[in-house]
N, C-alpha and C positions, 0 to 999 in steps of 0.2 A: 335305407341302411339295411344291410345282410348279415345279420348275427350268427355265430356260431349256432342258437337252438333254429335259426331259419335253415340252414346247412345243412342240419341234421332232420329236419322234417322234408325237404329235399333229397335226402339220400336216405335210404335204411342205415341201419345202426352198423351194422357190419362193413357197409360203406363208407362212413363216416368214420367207422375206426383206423380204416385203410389208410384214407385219406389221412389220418391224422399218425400215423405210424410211417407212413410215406415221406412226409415232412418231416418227423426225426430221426428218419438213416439221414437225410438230407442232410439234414442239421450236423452231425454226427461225422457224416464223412469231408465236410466243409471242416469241420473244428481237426480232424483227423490231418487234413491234406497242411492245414496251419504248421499242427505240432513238428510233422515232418519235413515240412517245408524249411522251418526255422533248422532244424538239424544238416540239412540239405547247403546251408548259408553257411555253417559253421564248419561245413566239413571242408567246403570251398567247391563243390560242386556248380553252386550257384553265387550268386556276384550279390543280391542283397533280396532282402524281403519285407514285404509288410502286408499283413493278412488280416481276413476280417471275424479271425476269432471275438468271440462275446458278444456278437452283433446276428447271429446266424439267425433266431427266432423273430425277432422285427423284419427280415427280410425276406423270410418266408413269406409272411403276415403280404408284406407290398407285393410279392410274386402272384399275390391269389387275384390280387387287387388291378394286377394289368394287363393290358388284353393285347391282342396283335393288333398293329398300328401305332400306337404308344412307342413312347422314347424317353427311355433315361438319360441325364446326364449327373453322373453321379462322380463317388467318394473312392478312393482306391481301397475301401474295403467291402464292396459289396462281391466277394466272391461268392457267398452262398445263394443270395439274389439271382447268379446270373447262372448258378446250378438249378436252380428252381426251374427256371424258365425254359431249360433245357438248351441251353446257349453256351453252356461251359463244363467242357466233364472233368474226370479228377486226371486222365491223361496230360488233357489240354493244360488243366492249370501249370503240370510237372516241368510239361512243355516252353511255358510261357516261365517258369521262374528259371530254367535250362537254358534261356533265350535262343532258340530253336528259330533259325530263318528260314523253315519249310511255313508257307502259309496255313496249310493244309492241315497240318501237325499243330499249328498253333496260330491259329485265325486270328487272335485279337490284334498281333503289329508283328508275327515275322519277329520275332524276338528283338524289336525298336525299342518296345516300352518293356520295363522292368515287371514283373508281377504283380496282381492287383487293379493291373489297367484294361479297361474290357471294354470288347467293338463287339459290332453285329456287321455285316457287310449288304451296303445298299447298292452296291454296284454291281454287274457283269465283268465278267473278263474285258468285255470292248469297253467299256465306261461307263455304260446305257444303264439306266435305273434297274433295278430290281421292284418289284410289286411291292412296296413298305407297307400298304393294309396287309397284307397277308403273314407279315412275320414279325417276330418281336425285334424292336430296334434300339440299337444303344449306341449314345454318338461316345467317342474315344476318347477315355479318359486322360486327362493331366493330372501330374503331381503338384503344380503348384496351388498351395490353398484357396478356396472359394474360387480360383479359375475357373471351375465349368459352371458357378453361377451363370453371368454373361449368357452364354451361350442356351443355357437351360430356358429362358426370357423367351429367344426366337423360337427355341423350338414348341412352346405354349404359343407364343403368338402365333405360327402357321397356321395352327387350329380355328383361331379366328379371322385369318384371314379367308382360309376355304371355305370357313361357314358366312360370311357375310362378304365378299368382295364375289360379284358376277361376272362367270365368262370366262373364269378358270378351268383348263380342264384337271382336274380331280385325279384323272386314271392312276394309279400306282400310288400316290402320296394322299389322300386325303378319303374320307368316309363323311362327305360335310361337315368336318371340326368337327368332329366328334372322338379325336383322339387328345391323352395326356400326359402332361410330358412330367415326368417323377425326378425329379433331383435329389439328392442324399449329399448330407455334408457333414463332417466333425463340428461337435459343440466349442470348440476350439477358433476353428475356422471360422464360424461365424462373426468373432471381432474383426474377421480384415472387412475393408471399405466396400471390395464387392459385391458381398453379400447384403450388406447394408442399401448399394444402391438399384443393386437384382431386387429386392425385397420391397424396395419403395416403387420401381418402376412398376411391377407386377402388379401392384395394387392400383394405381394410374390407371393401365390398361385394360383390366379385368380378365386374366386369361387363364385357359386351363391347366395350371400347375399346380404339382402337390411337391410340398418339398421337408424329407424327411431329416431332423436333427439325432445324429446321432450322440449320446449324452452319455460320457464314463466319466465325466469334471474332470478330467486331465485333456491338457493339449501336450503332447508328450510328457516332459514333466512336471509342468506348470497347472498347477489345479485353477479351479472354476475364479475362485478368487479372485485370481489376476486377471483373468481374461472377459468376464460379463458383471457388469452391474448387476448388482444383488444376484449373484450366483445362478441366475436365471433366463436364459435367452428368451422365454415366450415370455414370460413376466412382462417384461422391457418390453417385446413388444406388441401390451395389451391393446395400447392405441390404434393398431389396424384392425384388430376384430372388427368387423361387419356389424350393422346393426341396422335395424330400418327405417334408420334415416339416410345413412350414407353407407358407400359401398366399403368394400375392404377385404380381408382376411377370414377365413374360418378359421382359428385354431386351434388345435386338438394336442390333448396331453395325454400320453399312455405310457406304464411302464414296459420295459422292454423287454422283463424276462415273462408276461403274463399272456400266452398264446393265444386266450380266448379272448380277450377286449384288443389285443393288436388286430386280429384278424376282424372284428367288429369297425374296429377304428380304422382300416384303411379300407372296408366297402365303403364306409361312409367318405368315407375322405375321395374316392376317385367317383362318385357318383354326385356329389355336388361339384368338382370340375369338372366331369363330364359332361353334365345335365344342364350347368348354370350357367360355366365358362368364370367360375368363379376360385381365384388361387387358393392353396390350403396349406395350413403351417400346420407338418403334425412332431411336437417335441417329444421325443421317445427319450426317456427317463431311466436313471439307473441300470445303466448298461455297463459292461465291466470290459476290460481287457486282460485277457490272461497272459498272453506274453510281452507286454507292452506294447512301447511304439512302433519298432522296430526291430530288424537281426544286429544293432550296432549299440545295444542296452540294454540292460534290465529291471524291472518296472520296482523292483526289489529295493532299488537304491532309491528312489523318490517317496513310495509307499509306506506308512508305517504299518505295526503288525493289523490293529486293527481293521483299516481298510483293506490288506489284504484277507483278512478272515470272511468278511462284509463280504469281497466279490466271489471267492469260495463258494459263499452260500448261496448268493443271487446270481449265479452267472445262470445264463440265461436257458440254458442246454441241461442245466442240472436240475434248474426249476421246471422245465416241459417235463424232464423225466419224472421229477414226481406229481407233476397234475395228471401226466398219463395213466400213472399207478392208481392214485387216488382218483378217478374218473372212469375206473375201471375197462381203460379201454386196452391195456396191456400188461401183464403183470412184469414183473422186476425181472425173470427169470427168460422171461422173452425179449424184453430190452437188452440184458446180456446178449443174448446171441445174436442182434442187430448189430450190436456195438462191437461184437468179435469178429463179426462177418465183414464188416464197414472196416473196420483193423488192416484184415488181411485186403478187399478190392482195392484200399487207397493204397498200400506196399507195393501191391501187385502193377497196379496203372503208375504208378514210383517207377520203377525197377524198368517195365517198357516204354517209358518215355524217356528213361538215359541210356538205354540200349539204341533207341530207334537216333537220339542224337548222338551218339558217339560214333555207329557205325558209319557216315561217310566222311567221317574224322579218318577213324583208323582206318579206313578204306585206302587213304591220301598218304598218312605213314606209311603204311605199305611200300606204297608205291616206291615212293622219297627213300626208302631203304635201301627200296632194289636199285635204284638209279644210285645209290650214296658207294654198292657193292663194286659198280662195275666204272663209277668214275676214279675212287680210288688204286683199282690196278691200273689206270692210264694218266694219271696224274704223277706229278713230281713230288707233290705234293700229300701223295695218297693215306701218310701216316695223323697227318692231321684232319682228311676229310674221314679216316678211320676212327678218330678219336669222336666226330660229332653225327657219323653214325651208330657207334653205339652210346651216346647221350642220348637220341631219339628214339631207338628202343626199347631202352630203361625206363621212359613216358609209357605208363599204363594209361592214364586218361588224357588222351594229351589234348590242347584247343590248337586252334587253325595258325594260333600264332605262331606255338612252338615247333609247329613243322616249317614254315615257311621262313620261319629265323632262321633254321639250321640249313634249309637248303638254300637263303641267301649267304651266310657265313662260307658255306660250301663252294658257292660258286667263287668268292672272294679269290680261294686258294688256287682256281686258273687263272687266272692272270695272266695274259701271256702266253697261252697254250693253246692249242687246237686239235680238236679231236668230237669225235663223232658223240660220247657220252656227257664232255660239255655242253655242246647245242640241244643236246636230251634235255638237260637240268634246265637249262633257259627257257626254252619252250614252255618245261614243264612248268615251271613258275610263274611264266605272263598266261599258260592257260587256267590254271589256279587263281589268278588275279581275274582275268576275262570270265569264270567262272562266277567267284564269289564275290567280288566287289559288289553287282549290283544287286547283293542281296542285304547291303548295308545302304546302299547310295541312291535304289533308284528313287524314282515316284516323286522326286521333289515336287514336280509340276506334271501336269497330266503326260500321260505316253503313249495317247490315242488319237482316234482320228480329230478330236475335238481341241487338241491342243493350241491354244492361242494364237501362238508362232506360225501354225499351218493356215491361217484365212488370209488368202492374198488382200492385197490393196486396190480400193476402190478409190479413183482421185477426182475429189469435187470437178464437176463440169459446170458453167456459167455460158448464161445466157449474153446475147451481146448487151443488151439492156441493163445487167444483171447491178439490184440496189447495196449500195454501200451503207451497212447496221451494223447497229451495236454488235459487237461480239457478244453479248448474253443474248439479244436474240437468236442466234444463230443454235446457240445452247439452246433455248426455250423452246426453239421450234422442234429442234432435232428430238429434245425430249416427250413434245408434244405426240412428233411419230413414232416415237417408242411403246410411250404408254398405250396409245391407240391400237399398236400391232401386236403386243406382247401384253397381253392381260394379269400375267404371272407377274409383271416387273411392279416393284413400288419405290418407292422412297424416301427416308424422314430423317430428321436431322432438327436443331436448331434453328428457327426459325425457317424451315425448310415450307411448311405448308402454307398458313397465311397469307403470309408475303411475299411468298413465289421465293425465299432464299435471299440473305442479304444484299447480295448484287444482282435483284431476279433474274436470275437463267432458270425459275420454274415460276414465276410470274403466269397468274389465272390458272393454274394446273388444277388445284386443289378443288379448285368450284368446277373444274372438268370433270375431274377422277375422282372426285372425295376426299376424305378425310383419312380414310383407311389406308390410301395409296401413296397419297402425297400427304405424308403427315409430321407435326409438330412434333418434337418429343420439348424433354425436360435438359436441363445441362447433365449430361453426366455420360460422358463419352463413351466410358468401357463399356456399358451396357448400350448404347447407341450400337458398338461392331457386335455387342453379343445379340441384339436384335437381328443383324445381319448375318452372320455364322449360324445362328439357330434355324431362318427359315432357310436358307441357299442350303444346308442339310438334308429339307424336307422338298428339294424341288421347287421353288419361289425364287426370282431373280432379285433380290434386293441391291437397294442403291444406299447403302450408308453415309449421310455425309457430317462430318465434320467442318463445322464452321472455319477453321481455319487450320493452316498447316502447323503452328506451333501446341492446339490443343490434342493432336494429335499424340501428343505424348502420355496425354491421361490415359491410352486406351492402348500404349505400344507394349502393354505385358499380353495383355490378350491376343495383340495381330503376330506378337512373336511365339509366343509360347503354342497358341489355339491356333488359330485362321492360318499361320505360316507351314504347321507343319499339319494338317488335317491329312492331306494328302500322302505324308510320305509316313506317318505313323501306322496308317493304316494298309502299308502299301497299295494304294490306289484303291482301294475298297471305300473308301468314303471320298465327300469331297463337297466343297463349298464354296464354289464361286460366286463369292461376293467380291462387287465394286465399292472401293471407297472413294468416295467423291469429298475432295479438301478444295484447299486454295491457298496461295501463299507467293513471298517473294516481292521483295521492294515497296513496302510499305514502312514509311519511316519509324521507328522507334521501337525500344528493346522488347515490344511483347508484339507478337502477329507478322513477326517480320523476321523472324530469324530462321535458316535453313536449317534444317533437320536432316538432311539428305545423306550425310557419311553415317548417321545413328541408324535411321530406316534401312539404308543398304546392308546393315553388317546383321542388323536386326532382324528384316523381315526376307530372308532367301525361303521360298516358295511361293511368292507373292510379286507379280510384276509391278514394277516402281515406274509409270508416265508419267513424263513432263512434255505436256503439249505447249506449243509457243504460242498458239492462240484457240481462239473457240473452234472455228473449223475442225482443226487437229484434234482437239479435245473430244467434237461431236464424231468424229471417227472412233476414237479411242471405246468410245461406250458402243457404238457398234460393232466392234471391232469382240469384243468383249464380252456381250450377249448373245455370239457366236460361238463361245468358247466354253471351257471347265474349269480355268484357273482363277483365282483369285487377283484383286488388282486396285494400285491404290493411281489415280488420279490427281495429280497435282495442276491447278489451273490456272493461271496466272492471276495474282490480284488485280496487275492494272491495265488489263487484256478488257476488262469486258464491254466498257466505253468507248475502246480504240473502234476504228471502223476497219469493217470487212466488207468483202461482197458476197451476198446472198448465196450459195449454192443451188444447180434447178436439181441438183440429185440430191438432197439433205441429207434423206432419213437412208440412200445407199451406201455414204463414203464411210471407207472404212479406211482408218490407218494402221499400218502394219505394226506388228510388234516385235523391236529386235531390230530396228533399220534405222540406220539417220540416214539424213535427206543433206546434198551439198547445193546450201542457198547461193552462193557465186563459186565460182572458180578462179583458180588462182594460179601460181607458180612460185611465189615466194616462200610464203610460208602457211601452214595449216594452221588455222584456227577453229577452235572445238567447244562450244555451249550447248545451250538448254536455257530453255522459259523465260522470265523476263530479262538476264542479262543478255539473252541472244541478240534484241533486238541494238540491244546499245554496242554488242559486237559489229552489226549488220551494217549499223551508220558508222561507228570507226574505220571498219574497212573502204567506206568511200572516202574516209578523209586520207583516210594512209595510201590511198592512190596519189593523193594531189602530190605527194613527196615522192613518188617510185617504188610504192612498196604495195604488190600487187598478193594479197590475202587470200587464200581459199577460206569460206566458212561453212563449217560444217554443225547440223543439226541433231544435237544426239537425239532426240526425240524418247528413249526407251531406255531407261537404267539397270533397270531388270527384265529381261535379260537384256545385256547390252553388244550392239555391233554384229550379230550372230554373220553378214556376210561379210566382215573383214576390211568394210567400203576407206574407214580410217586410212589404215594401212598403205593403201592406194592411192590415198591421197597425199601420204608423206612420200612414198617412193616418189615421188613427181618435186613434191615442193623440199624435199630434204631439210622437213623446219614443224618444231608442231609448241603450238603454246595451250593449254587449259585455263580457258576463263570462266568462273564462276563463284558464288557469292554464300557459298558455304564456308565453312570456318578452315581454316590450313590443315592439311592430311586428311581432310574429309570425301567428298564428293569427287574433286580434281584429284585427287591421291588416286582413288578408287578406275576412274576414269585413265591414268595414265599406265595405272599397274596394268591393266586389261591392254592396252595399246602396247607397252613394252613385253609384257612377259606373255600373253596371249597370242597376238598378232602378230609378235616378233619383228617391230620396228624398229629396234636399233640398229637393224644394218642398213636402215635407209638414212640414218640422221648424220648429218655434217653440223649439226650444233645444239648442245646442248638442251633435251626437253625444258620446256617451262609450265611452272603453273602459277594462275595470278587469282589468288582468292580474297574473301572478304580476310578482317584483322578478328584475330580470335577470339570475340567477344560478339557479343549482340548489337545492333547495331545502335549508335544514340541518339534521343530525342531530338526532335528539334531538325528546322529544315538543314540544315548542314550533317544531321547525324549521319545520314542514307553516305552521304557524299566521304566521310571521314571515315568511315564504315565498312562500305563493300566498292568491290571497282567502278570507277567512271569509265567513262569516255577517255577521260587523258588522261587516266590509270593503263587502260588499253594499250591507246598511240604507244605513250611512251615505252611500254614494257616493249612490243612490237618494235618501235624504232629501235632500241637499246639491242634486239639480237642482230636485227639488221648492219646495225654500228660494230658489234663485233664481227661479222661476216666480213663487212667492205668501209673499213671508218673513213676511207675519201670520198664515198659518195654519201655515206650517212653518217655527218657530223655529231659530235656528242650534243644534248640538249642540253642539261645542265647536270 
């Protein structure tokens, strides 16, 4: 433990005062950039705020406390935390509440995320890591509460994996776990479930996290009362303190406006995770918020006078000030003029961060004017494109919108006309478009060489001999050559380690690889992806699996909100390629068996959605996968893995493409278009629909996200002039999704002579009992007959009605 008097017999006094007046401009111009910021909201400048005034002196405290290599996953109030560390100046903040889509000007998300939310960038321009020992790293905060719990988990557990899993290389991510991952959350926040089961897991595992409670008893305006048993988060949860019998928690109580035992209490606090690898709870006490929640209330109206007098006095910037005075380490008269200094830099770094955003605004007005001057004399119309350029120059500050409204309103007014300054304005507005859109749009998925989409395909080859197994062997083995060649890769789940995974396709891994690699967790899914989000941030390939494709939904706030958008929040500066590995599809009865697939699709966009039809496909997919940078969730057929396959002699090289379906017969009548287990009962209707003359193309979507990238569909209807969607997701889901893309994408209606179709399960779950599957989702003679029925309408003399 490093006390403030250790600090000081470390440093001459003169030193130590420095250091200690260095921390409150800090303080000072964080609480400064808040005040103005919230003005900034109100003027309509900026679009909303929420800042981490009252909180500034505990986050100094944890700035001293983390070293390079370390990673936050924090609160959307740590802006003074991330000035400390020298990660955020008062520019940048202005920047980022300005939402400013120069990276450069404003690093943390390119003006994606609202103010408050802070990155570090672990990427290169090309994709390729950056050195993460060598710099302070913060993975990209979310607003939804206790969200970066989850995520917070993996990035502790990397640490333990570098320091005890052999054969990693280290270079750029790891200093042998000897880094700690610090999380910060509202006392508020702590009541959601995540945090509750971030909290329990952590303790499970034993890893290096410290995670800081920020504590004003208000969750916006709902005091402690309502939200924790006995008004006290670490109270509640005395039960994980440590003690030497069992393992657990340190946790630590400080108050938040008292600079010398915070700064005490978080050396101690990152020196036993460091050292132990043991988690830390430290509950920071009487914290205050000065302008509330938010720019859209006033703390005024919840607060009575009392507690506002209370934070008055104990806020936390007011209390350094006078331990500074009293501790004689600055007088009063010298704090003035820190605080008048601190006044005018934060106005000053104000004033050129809305200069530096405004001017390629007004640069674009300009333009739009002179083009608005010279279409108007050759227009018919020229009194009304008169009237909306001078609308546009009466705009003193104007946003991107209201230039690009008036110059499309403008164009409206040719109509019908031709002439040399119309084609100006047109131009000018799709290069405006071609401009700035991808400074809203791009990054979804990676935009480098690593891109998913770009690993060609590798197609199993078989020997003549080659043996007919279980499709989970073919998983098992392929996994087997995973693990073996890629020492970064692990995987844990629900009965994942043990038992080799419910339908072993990791059967004996765990006595191969260990415990560390192939490992057990507990039920509790969100934190299973935040296991996996946390280390694929730190460079580690994790294999997330969820036991089944319907529990998938305990953890879908995390894969939409966190894992889906990492990449594009950050614009390409972070990123986390994790595999989730599920299973699902035709297993009878309403729980483990119903499709999720229109939820996941609309849900999870930056995250590829496979549906492989069997294990081969599947064992491509993960190779396919660990070649890439995007993230990806794996759907594998439930009742694939007993079926028989034939061995492959190239295993651990096939790769399956991603973005491609595959045409399992050919046809002329009519296209037919699945995925996973109903394909197969497509695969055998099609032979029956031969016996009557009705010759079927079926096609393999294999890839939901992204789906069809070369247009093979299409191609396939131009020929067969006929396309039906079978699939066993609920109506408007999955087949909705699949046919919008074929019509409005691929632009197949001008090859159809009848009517698209789609034939999905009945809107509901499917029901118990051997008939449920059958009454539930399509058969066989759900198929036929849907198929004979278009056929009937094409030609009713040769295909009589059925019934």
């Amino acid at each position: 433990m490093q006390s403030i008097t250790n600090l000081k017999n470390k440093l001459s006094f003169e030193d130590f005062k420095t250091e200690v007046i260095a921390d409150y401009k800090i303080a000072v111009e964080s609480r400064e950039c808040s005040l103005l910021g919230r003005r900034e909201v109100l003027t309509g400048k900026a679009k909303f705020g929420i800042f981490g005034d009252g909180k500034e002196v505990p986050q100094l405290a944890m700035a001293k406390a983390f070293m390079k290599g370390d990673w936050r996953s924090g609160y959307y109030r740590d802006q003074t935390f991330m000035m400390a560390i020298g990660e955020l100046t008062k520019e940048q903040f202005f920047a980022g509440l300005y939402a400013n889509t120069n990276l450069e000007l404003e690093p943390m998300s390119a003006g994606r995320q609202m103010g408050g939310h802070f990155a570090t960038h672990s990427l290169n321009d090309n994709g390729s890591w950056k050195d993460l020992t060598k710099q302070y790293n913060s993975s990209a905060d979310i607003s939804p509460t206790a969200g970066q719990m989850p995520r917070l988990l993996g990035l502790a557990q990397a640490s333990k994996i570098f320091r005890n899993v052999k054969g990693i290389n280290q270079t750029n991510f790891s200093s042998n776990g000897n880094e700690v991952a610090w999380g910060t959350i509202g006392n508020a926040s702590t009541s959601e479930g995540l945090f509750f089961e971030t909290i329990n897991a952590a303790g499970v595992l034993q890893v290096p996290m410290v995670i800081s409670i920020w504590d004003d008893e208000y969750g916006i305006s709902v005091h402690a009362r309502h939200q924790t048993t006995k008004e006290n988060i670490s109270e509640i949860l005395k039960g994980f303190q440590r003690d030497n019998d069992s393992k657990g928690y340190e946790i630590l109580r400080v108050k938040g406006w008292d600079y010398a035992n915070l700064v005490e209490t978080y050396q101690e606090a990152g020196a036993i995770a460091r050292e132990e690898h043991v988690p830390v709870l430290i509950h920071v006490l009487e914290l205050t918020q000065p302008q509330g929640h938010s720019t859209s209330g006033s703390h005024e109206r919840y607060k009575n006078q009392e507690r506002l007098d209370w934070e008055s006095q104990h806020d936390c910037n007011t209390k350094m000030r006078e331990w500074i005075i009293e501790s004689g380490i600055a007088t009063n008269e010298a704090l003035i003029e820190i605080e008048r200094a601190a006044k005018r830099e934060v106005r000053e770094a104000k004033r050129r961060a809305w200069d530096t955003f405004l001017k390629p605004i007004k640069k674009e007005q300009q333009e739009l004017i002179l083009l608005l001057k010279q279409l108007e004399v050759n227009s018919a119309n020229g009194v009304f494109i008169s009237k909306l350029k001078d609308s546009l120059t009466t705009i003193t500050e104007p946003t991107r919108k209201d230039i690009l409204s008036h110059a499309r309103k403008a164009l409206r007014f040719t109509i019908g006309e031709s002439n040399s300054e119309k084609e100006q304005l047109a131009t000018w507005i799709n290069t405006i478009f071609e401009k700035v859109q991808p400074q809203f749009s791009s990054h979804l998925y990676s935009e480098n060489a690593r891109s998913n989409v770009l690993i060609k395909e590798v197609k199993p080859t078989y020997s003549d001999d080659a043996e007919q197994v279980d499709g989970r062997i073919i998983l098992r083995d392929n996994f087997d050559a995973i693990f073996s060649k890629h020492p970064e890769t692990l995987v844990f789940g629900e009965d994942t380690g043990n038992i080799g995974d419910v339908n072993q396709g990791l059967e004996g891994l765990q006595e191969k690889y260990g415990e560390l690699r192939v490992a057990d967790t507990g039920i509790r899914e969100a934190t299973i992806l935040g296991q996996g989000i946390g280390m694929a941030l730190r460079g580690l390939r994790p294999i997330a699996e969820i036991q089944y494709l319907d529990y998938i939904l305990y953890a879908i706030q995390i894969i939409s909100d966190d894992l889906a958008t990492t990449h594009y929040r950050t614009k390409g500066k972070q990123k986390a390629p994790l595999i989730i590995r599920t299973r699902g599809h035709r297993l009878e009865g309403i729980w483990h068996s119903g499709s999720q697939m229109g939820g996941l699709l609309n849900l999870v966009k930056g995250v590829h959605l496979l549906v492989p039809r069997n294990m081969t496909k599947a064992a491509g997919f993960y190779n396919t996968l660990l070649q890439g940078d995007d993230p990806a969730i794996v759907v594998e057929c439930l009742n694939g893995y007993r079926l028989k396959e034939k061995m492959p002699n190239n295993l651990s090289a096939i790769k399956t493409p991603i973005g491609v379906v595959e045409t399992l017969k050919e046809g002329t009548d009519i296209t037919l278009v699945s995925y996973g287990s109903t394909l197969r009962i497509v695969e055998q209707t099609a032979k029956d629909l031969l016996a009557v003359g009705i010759d079927a193309e079926v096609i393999d979507v294999q890839s939901l996200l992204p789906f069809d990238l070369n247009h093979d569909i299409v191609k396939s209807i131009a020929k067969t002039n006929r396309v039906m969607i079978i699939d066993e997701d609920v109506p408007g889901g999955a087949s909705a999704y699949i046919l919008d893309n074929i019509l409005n994408k691929q632009n197949a209606f001008q090859y159809l002579d009848s009517e698209p179709k789609t034939l999905t399960a009945k809107p509901h779950r499917p029901a118990y009992g051997n008939d449920g599957d059958y009454f539930s989702k399509p058969s066989a003679e759900d198929i036929f007959e849907a198929v004979y029925a278009v056929m009937h309408e094409v030609n009713p003399s040769d295909f009589p009605k059925l019934r």
